[in-house]
C-alpha distance (Angstrom), angle and dihedral (degrees) to the residues before:
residue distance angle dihedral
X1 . . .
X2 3.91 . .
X3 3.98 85.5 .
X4 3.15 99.7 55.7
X5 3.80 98.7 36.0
X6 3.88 87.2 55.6
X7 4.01 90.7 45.4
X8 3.83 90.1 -126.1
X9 4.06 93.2 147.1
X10 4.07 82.1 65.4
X11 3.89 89.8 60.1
X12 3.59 102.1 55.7
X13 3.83 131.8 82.8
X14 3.85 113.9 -97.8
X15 4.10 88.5 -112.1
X16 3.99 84.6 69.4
X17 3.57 114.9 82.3
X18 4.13 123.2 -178.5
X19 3.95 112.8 -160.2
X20 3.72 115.8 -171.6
X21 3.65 102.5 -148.1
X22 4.21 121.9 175.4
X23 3.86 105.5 -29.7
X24 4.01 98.3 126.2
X25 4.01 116.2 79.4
X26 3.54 91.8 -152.9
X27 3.62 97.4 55.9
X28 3.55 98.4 56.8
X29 3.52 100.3 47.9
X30 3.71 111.1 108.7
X31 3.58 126.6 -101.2
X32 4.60 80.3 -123.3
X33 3.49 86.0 68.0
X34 3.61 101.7 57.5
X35 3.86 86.5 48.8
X36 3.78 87.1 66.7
X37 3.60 99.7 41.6
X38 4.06 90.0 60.7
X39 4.00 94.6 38.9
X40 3.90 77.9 57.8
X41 3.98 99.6 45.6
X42 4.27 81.1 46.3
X43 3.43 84.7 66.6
X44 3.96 115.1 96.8
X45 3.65 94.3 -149.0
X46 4.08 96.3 41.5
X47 3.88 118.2 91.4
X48 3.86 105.9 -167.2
X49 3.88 120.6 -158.2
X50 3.54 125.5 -174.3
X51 4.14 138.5 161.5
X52 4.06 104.1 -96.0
X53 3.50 108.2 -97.1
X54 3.99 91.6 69.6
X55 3.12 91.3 61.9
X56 3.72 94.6 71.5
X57 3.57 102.2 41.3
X58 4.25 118.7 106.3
X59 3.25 120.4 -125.5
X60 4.19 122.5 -163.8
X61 3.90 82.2 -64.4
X62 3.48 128.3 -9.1
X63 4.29 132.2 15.5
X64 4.04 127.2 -132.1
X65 3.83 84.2 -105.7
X66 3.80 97.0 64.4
X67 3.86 90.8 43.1
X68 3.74 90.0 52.5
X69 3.62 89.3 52.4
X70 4.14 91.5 47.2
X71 3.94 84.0 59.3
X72 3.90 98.9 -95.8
X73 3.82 108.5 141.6
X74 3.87 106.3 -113.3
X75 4.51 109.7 153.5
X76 3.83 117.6 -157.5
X77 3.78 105.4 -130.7
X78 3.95 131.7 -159.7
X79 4.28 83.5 -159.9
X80 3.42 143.1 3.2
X81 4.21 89.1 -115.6
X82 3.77 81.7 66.8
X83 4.30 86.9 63.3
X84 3.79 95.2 52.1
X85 4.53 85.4 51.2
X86 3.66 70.9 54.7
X87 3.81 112.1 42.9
X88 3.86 77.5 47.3
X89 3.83 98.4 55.9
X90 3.43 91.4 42.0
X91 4.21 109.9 48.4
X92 3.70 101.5 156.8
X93 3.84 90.0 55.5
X94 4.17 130.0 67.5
X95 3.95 116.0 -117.5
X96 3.70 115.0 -150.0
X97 3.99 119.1 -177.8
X98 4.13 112.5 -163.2
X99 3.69 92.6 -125.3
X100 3.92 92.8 -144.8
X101 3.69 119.6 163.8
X102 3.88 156.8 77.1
X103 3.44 121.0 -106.3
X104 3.80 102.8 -64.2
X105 3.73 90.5 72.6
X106 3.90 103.6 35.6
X107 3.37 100.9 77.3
X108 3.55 88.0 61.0
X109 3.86 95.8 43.9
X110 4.28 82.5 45.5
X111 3.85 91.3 58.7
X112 3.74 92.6 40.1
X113 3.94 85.8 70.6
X114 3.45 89.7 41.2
X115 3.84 96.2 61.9
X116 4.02 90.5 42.9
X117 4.05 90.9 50.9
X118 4.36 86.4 43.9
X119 4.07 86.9 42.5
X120 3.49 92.1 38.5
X121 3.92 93.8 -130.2
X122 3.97 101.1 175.1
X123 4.07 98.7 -174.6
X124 3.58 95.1 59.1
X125 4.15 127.6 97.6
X126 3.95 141.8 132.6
X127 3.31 138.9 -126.5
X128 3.74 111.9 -129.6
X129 3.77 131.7 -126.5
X130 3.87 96.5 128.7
X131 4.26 108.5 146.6
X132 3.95 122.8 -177.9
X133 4.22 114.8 -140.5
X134 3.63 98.5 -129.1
X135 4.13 99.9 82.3
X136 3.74 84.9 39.4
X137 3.38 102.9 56.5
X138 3.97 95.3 44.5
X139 4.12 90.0 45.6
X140 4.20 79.3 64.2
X141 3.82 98.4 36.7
X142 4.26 78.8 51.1
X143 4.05 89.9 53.7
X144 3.72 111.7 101.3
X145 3.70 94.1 -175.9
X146 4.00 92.3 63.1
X147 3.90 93.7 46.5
X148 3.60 99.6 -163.6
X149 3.39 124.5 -165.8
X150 3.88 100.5 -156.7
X151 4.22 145.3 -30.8
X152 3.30 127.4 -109.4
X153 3.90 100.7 -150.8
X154 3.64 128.8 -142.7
X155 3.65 114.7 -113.3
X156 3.78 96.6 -151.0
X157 3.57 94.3 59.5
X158 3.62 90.6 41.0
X159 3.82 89.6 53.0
X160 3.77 90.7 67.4
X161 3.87 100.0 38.8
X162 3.96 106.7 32.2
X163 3.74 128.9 -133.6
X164 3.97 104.8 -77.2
X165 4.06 95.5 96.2
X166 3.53 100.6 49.0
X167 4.20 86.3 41.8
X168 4.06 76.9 62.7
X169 3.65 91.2 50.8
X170 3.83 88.0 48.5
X171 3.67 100.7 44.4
X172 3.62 102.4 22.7
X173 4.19 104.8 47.0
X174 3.94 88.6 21.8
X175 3.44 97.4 -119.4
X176 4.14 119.1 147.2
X177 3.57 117.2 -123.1
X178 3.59 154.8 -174.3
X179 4.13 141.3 -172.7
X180 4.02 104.5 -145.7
X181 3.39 137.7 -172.8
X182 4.20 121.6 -119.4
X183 4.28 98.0 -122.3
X184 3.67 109.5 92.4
X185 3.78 106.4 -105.5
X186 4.12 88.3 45.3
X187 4.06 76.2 64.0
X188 3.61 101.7 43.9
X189 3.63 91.8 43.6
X190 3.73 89.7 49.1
X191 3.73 88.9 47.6
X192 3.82 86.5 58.5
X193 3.39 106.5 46.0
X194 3.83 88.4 48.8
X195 4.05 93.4 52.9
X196 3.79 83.3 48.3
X197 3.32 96.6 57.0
X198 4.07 98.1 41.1
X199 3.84 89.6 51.3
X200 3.52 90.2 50.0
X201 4.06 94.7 44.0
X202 3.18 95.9 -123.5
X203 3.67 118.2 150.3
X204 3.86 103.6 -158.0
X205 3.64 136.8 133.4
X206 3.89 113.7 -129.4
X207 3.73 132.1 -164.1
X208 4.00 119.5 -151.4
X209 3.58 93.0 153.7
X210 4.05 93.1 70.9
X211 3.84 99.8 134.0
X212 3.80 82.8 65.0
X213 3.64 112.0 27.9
X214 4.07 128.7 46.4
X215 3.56 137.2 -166.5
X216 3.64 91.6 -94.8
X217 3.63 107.6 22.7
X218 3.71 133.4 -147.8
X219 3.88 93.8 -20.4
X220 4.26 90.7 175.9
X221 4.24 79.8 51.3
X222 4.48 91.0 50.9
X223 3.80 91.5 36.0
X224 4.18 92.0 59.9
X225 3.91 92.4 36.0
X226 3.77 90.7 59.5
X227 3.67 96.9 36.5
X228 3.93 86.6 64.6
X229 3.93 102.8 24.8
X230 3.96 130.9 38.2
X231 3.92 121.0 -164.8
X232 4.16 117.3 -84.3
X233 3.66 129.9 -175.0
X234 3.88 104.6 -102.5
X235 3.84 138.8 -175.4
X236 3.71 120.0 -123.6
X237 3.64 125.8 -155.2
X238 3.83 111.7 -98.9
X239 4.15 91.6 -6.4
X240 3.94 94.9 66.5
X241 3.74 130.2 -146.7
X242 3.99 111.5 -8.4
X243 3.86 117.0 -168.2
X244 3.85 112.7 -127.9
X245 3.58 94.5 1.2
X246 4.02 109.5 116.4
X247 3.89 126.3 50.4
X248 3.94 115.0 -127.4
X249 3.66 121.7 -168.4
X250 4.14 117.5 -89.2
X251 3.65 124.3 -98.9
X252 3.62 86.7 -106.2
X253 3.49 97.0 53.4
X254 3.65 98.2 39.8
X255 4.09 91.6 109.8
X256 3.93 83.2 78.7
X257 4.19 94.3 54.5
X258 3.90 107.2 104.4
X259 3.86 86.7 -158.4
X260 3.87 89.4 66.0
X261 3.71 96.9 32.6
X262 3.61 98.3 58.5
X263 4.00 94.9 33.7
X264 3.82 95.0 -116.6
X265 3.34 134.3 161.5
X266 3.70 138.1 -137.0
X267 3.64 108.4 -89.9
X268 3.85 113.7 -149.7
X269 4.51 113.3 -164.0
X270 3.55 132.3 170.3
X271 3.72 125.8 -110.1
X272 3.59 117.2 -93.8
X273 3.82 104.1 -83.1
X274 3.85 113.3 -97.4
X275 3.79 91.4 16.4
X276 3.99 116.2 135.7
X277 3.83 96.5 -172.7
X278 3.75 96.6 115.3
X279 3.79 89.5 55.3
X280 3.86 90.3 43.9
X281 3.66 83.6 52.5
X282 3.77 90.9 55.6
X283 3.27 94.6 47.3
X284 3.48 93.1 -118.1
X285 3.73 99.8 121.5
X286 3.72 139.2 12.9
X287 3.31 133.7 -103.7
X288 3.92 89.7 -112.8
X289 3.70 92.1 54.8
X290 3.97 92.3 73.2
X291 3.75 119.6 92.8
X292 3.89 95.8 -138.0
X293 3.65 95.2 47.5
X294 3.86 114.1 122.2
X295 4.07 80.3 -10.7
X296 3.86 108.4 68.7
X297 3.57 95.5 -9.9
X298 4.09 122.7 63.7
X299 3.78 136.6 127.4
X300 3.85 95.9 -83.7
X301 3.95 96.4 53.2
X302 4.01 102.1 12.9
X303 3.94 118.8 -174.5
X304 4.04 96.4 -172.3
X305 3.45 122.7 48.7
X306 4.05 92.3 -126.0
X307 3.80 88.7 76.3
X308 3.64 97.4 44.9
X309 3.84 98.7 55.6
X310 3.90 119.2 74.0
X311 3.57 90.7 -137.7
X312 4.46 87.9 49.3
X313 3.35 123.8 123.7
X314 3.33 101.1 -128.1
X315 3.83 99.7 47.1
X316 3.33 88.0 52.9
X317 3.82 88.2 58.7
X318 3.95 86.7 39.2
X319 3.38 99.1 59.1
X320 4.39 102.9 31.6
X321 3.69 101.1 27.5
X322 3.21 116.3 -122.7
């Protein structure tokens, strides 16, 4: 999004090509888990909060929005905190948050549970579809067919979890890479250290985003994520099944999964017919390349989820051209 709000694309030589491959949490979560976040807003007794993007995203029928507006009880949060002030308020009713995210937002969702397990707040759970970057980002370093040449990494994300992995990534599966900053000359300074280093063949991992992100990141952030969640196989929209690559709440926490509290099961839906997102999010074609882009698909009636989220790939092309 912040390259192609700041038009960088248009500054670089034609030989340069930027692919925005899986970076938004909404995005890749499957169409399935949509499914169950309505079936739970349908039910009378179920208040469902989530962050604002969900809200827009279809599922195999219907999206959160539309059941908000048939009178199902479905709350906008700015953080899952703000569900337990509600789960509180509210004691003869069942709280679910849509645990969506990677791991800038988990910690937060991880010590969410925490205070309703110290506060002993009974009506409160989530619904899981929390993934981690690492197993992502080497399934795409892996893929012959997209041949990239190196990552530019996102500093956020690399806040919480430090540098090591993608050093691996660097070292390991010889691919060149580089943790940037979101303001437009972190970017283009990313952008040339990276070409610097590919032209040179050197595969290192470089970090120009040190006044934000360390060696080994916000350890006080890892150490509460894990206390609360332990890595799961997970599917992600468009990629597929990755092993190791989501975080599902710990045996002894499991009295706060919605999944397990309600007795549901895993819901698996098509895409939306016609709809290129999961390619888009593999960066294996643009958005421009998909028939119901800027046609059937746009922000105010989206088909994929990669042009309803503000961090999408194709909104982002939608609304700055590229």
């Amino acid at each position: 999004m912040a390259i192609s709000r700041y038009g960088l694309r248009s500054l670089l030589p034609k030989s340069i090509e930027l692919l925005s491959g899986p970076g938004c949490p909404v995005c890749v979560t499957p169409t399935g888990y949509v499914d169950s976040a309505v079936e739970l807003a349908e039910n009378r007794n179920v208040i469902v909060t989530t962050f604002g993007d969900m809200m827009r995203i279809p599922g195999n029928n219907s999206t959160l929005l539309y059941k908000k507006a048939q009178g199902c009880n479905v709350q906008m949060v700015y953080s899952p905190l703000n569900s337990l002030e509600i789960a509180k308020a509210n004691p003869e009713k069942e709280v679910v948050f849509l645990s969506v995210g990677f791991e800038t937002t988990t910690p937060v969702i991880a010590l969410s549970v925490l205070k309703a397990k110290t506060e002993g707040i009974k009506n409160f759970s989530v619904l899981t579809a929390n993934k981690t970057m690492p197993e992502a980002v080497k399934t795409l370093a892996g893929d012959r067919e997209l041949a990239l040449d190196g990552f530019i990494y996102p500093g956020h994300v690399s806040a919480i979890i430090g540098t090591d992995f993608f050093s691996y990534v660097a070292y390991n599966m010889e691919k060149a890479g580089v943790i940037a900053g979101f303001e437009p000359l972190d970017i283009l300074y990313s952008i040339n250290v990276l070409l610097k280093n590919i032209t040179e063949g050197r595969h290192v991992l470089e970090n120009v985003y040190s006044r934000i992100v360390s060696k080994d990141g916000n350890t006080k952030a890892q150490e509460k994520m894990y206390e609360v969640f332990e890595p799961v196989d997970e599917v992600w929209r468009g990629i597929g099944m990755i092993a190791g690559s989501g975080l599902g709440l710990r045996k002894s926490y499991e009295v706060y999964d919605a999944m397990k509290k309600f007795d549901m099961k895993r819901k698996e839906s098509p895409e939306p017919k016609g709809c290129q997102c999961g390619e888009v999010l593999k960066g294996k074609k643009r958005p421009h390349d998909c028939k119901l882009f800027k046609t059937k698909c746009t922000p105010e009636n989206p088909v994929g989820a990669c042009m309803v989220s503000s961090e999408g790939t194709c909104a982002a092309y939608y609304k700055y051209g590229d």
